[in-house]
C-alpha positions in Angstrom: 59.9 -25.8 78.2 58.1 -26.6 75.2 57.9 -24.2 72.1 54.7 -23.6 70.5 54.0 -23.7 66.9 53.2 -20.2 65.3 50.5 -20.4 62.5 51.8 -19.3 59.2 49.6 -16.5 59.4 50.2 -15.1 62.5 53.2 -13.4 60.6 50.9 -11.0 58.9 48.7 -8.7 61.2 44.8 -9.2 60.8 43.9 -6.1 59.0 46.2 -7.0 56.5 44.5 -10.3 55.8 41.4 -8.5 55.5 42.4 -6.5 52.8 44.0 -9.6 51.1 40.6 -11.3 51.9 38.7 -7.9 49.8 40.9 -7.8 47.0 40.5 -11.6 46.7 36.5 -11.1 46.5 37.0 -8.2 44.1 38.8 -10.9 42.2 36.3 -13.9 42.3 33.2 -11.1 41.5 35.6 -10.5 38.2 36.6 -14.1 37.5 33.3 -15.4 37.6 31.7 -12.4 35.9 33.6 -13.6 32.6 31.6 -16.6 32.8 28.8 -16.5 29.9 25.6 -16.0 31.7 22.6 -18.5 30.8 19.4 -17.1 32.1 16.9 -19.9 32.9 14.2 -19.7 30.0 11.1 -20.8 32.6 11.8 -18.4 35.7 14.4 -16.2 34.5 17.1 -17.7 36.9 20.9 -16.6 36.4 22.3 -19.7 37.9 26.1 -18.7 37.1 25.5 -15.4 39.4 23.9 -17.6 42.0 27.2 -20.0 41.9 29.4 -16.4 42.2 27.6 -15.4 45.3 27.6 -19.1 46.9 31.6 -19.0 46.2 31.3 -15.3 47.2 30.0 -16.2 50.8 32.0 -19.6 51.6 34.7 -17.7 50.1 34.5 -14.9 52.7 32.8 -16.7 55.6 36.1 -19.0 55.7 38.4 -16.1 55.4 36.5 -14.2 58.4 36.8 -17.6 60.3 40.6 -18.1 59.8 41.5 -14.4 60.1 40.1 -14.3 63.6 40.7 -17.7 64.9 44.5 -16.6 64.3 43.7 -13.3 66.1 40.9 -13.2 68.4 40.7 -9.3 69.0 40.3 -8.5 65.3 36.9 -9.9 65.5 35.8 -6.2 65.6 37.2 -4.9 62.4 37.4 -8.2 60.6 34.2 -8.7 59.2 34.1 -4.6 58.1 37.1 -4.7 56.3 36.0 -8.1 54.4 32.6 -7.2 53.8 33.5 -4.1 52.4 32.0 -5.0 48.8 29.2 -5.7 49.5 28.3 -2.7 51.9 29.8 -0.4 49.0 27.8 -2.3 46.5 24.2 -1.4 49.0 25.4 2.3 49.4 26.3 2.8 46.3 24.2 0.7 43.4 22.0 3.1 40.9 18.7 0.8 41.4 18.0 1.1 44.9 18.0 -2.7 45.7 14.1 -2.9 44.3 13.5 -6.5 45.2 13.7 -7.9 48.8 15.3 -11.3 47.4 18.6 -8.9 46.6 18.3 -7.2 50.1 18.0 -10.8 52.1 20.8 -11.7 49.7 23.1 -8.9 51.3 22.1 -9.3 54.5 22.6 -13.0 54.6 26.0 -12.6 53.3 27.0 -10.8 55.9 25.6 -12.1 58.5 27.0 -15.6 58.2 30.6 -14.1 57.7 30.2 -12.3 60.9 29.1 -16.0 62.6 31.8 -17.4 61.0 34.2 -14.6 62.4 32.7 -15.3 66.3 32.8 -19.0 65.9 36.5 -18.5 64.9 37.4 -16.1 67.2 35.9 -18.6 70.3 37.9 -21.2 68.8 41.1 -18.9 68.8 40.7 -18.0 72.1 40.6 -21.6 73.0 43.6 -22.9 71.3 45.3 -19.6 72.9 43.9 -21.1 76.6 45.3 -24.6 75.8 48.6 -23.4 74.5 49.3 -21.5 77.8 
């Protein structure tokens, strides 16, 4: 009988990754943040914060993705845990989210990291098939 190969990270329960995969975004939002902002002088563009959420969203769409293609039931909580930020940053932020551009922003955010945690959670349950 032939022994199947463990992922490295199916030592470390989901949830736990998730937190991991919060702290880590707290990190890049604070990382990037020390980056001297140059505001576009034509259409008032901040073009380093637009570069922190891009890296923000591949950032945490990957993490949903390998979180649950390792385990396929955490598909539930997964995307929560991770997008925690960014639901306290729309519950809590003093300005009421004015503009729609910040609100699709959000939203978009989200939504691709839960598609990234389905698509990855299909493709766990199919490597799980194959390996049985």
């Amino acid at each position: 009988m032939e022994k199947v190969k463990k992922s490295r990270l199916s030592g470390i329960p989901a949830w736990a990754w998730s937190l991991m995969t919060f702290f880590a975004t707290i990190g890049i939002f604070e990382l990037l943040e020390l980056l001297p902002s140059i505001p576009d002088p034509i259409d008032g563009f901040d073009y380093e914060l637009i570069m922190v959420v891009i890296i923000y969203a591949i950032f945490l769409t990957t993490a949903c993705f390998f979180i649950c293609r390792t385990y396929p039931k955490s598909i539930w909580y997964t995307p929560i845990i991770c997008n925690a930020l960014i639901i306290f940053i729309a519950i809590m932020d003093e300005r009421k989210w004015t503009t729609s551009s910040e609100w699709i922003s959000l939203v978009s955010i989200i939504a691709i990291s839960v598609i990234g945690a389905i698509v990855g959670a299909r493709k766990g349950r199919n490597i799980t098939k194959q390996s049985t």
